[in-house]
N, C-alpha and C positions, 0 to 999 in steps of 0.2 A: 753580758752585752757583747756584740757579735760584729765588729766593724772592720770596713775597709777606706783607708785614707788612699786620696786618688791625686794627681796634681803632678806637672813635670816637674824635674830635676830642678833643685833651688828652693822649691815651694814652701819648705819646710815642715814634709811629712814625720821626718825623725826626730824632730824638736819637740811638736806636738804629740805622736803616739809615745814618746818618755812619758808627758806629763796625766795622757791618757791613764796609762799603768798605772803610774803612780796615784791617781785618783779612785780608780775605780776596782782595780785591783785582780786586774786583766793581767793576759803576756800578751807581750808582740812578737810574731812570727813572723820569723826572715825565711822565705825559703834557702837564701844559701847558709844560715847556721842550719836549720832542718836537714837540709842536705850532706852539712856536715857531722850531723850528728846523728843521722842515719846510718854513714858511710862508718863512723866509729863505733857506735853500737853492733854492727852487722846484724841490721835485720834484713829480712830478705829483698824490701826493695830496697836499702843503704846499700847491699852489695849489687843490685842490678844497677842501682846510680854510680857505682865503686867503676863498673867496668866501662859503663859509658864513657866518664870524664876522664880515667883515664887513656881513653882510646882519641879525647880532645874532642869527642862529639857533645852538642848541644842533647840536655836531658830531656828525653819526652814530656809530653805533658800529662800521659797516663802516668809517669813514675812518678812526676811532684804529687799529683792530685793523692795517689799512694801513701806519700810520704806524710805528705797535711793530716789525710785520713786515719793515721798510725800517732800522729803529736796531737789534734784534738779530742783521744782520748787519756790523754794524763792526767792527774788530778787536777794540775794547777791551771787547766783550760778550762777545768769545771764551770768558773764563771764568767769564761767569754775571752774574746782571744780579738787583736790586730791584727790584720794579714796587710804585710810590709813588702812588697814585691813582689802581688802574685793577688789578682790575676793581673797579665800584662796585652792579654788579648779576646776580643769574645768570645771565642771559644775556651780558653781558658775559663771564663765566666759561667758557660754555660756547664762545664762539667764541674765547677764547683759547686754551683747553685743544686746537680742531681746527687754530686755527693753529701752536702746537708740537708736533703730532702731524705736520699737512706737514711740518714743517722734522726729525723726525724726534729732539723733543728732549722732556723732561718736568720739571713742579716738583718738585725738590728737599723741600720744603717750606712751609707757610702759615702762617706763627708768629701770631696772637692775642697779644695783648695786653690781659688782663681787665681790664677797673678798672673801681671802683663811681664811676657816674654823681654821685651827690650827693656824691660827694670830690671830685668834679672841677669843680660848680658852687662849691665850697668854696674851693676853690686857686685858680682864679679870682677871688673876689671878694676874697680878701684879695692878688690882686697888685695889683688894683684899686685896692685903698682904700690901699696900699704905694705906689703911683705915684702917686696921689692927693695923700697928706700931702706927698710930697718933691717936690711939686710939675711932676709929669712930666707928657706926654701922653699920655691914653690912647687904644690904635687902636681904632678902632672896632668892628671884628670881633674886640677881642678883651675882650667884656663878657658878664657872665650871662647876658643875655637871647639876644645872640646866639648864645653855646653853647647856648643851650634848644633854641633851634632846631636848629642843629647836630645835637646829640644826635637829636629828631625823624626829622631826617632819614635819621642812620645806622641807627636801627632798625628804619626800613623798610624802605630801599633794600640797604642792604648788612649787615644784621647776618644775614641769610639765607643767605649766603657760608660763615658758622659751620657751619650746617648742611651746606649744598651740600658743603665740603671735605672735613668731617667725614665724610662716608658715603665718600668717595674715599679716605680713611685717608691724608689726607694733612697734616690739620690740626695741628699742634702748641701748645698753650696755656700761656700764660706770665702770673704774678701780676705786670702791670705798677703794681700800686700798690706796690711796693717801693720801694729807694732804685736809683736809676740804675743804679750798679755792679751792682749786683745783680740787675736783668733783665738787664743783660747777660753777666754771667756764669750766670743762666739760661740763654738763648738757646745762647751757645755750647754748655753742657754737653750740649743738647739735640739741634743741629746735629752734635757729633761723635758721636754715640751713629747718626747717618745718616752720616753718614759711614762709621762702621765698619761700621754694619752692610749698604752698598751695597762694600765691600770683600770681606769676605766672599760676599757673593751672585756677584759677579764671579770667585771665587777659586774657589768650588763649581760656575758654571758651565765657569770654562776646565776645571777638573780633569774632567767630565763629558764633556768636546766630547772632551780628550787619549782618555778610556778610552775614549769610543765609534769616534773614529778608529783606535785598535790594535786594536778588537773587528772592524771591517771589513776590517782588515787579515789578521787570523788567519782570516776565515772561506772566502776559497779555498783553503788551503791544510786546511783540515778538511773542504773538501767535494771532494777528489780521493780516492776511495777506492779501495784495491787490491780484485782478483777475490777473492770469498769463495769458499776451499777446499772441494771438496764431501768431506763427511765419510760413511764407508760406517761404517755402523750394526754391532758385532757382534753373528750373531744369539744372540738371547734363548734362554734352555733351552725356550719354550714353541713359536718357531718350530724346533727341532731336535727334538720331538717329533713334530711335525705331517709335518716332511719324512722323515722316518722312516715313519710311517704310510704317507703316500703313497708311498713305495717298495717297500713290503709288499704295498698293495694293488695297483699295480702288474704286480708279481710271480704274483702268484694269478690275476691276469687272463689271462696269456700263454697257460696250456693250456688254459684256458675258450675264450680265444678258435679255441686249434688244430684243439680238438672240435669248436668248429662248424664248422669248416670243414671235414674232416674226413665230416659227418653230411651234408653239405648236396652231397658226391662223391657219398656212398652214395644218398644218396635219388634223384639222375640217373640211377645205374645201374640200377634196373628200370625207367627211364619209357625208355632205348635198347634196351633187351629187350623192353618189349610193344610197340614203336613194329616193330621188325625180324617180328614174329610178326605182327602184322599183315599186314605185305608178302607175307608167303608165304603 
């Protein structure tokens, strides 16, 4: 299974894609452990990431798509992988989509994760002011103003993704302001409902490939035809009238024909009679 969890900051995509793994028996891919773990491997685009980041530039997005391409062939992606940070933009989206088209593979799924922005500056400040009273430290990335931005940002960059997948019929939407348990037993109900129904699709095509293999089977042997019998027609009462007629007529013709011949002796005989009186 092949999934991308989508949803701004707070949503609780890293909550969910744990229990994903844990379920299903996936990884989840962070481009930046990838990143870091290309960079420590030294493969060759870990060190063309190596030189970027250390020069403080943002990493292209040929080098991630690279890097993705180099960890979904490990073993343990064998059966389907999380992509946790990536894609973040559409075009990012669309050179993902052409990188698992080469490899000859497709997403599963894009689960969303709704939730209303001003719940989430909400929750926020009261864990704030909760760390606060019991005297803890607060991170610093993790304050309302920095989620404002946050927020900002996903709604540019990547809330367009919504769209993009959606037209691909591939997007799935989940009410993440629920209680935990309960997105995720959203998610699931949602993921087996694809499941079954790529079950089926698979069962309608073997059944299809089975009937058209035995339909090619049977068709030489339907196209050996025996010689068709010539069948003589008996004749009709109209052609037994007709041949009748012409036997009659026929008939009447024989001494017509005798007399002329006959008239045509006679008529010689006086032209050798005045032919001889001549001579004499």
């Amino acid at each position: 299974m092949r999934l991308i969890l989508l949803g701004p900051p707070g949503a609780g995509k890293g909550t969910q894609a744990q229990r994903l793994v844990a379920r299903h028996g996936i990884v989840q891919l962070s481009t930046g452990d990838m990143l870091r773990a290309a960079v420590a491997a030294g493969t060759p685009v870990g060190l063309k990431a190596k030189d970027i980041m250390a020069s403080g530039g943002l990493v292209p997005d040929e080098v991630v798509i690279g890097i993705i391409a180099d960890r979904i062939e490990l073993p343990d992606a064998a059966k389907g992988f999380i992509l946790d940070g990536f894609p973040r933009t559409v075009p990012q989206a669309e050179a993902l989509d052409a990188l698992l088209k080469s490899k000859g593979l497709k997403l599963d799924a894009v689960v969303e994760l709704r939730v209303n922005e001003s719940a989430l500056l909400q929750r926020v400040e009261a864990r704030v002011a909760e760390m606060t009273g019991r005297g803890e430290t607060v991170r610093i990335d993790d304050t309302p103003e920095v989620l404002s931005k946050r927020l900002a940002a996903y709604r540019s960059q990547t809330e367009p993704l919504v769209h993009y997948y959606s037209e691909r019929r591939n997007l799935l939407t989940v009410d993440g302001m629920m209680p935990i348990q309960e997105v995720t037993d959203d998610i699931e109900r949602v993921l087996s409902a694809i499941v079954s129904s790529e079950k089926k699709t698979a069962k309608a095509k073997a059944s299809a490939k089975k009937s058209a293999s035995k339909t090619s089977a049977a068709k030489p042997a339907a196209n050996r035809r025996t010689p068709a019998k010539k069948t003589v027609k008996a004749p009709t009462k109209a052609t037994k009238t007709a041949a009748k007629t012409a036997a009659k007529a026929s008939s009447k013709s024989k001494p017509a024909a005798k007399a002329a011949k006959k008239t045509i002796k006679t008529s010689k005989a006086p032209a050798k009679s005045a032919k001889k009186a001549g001579k004499k």
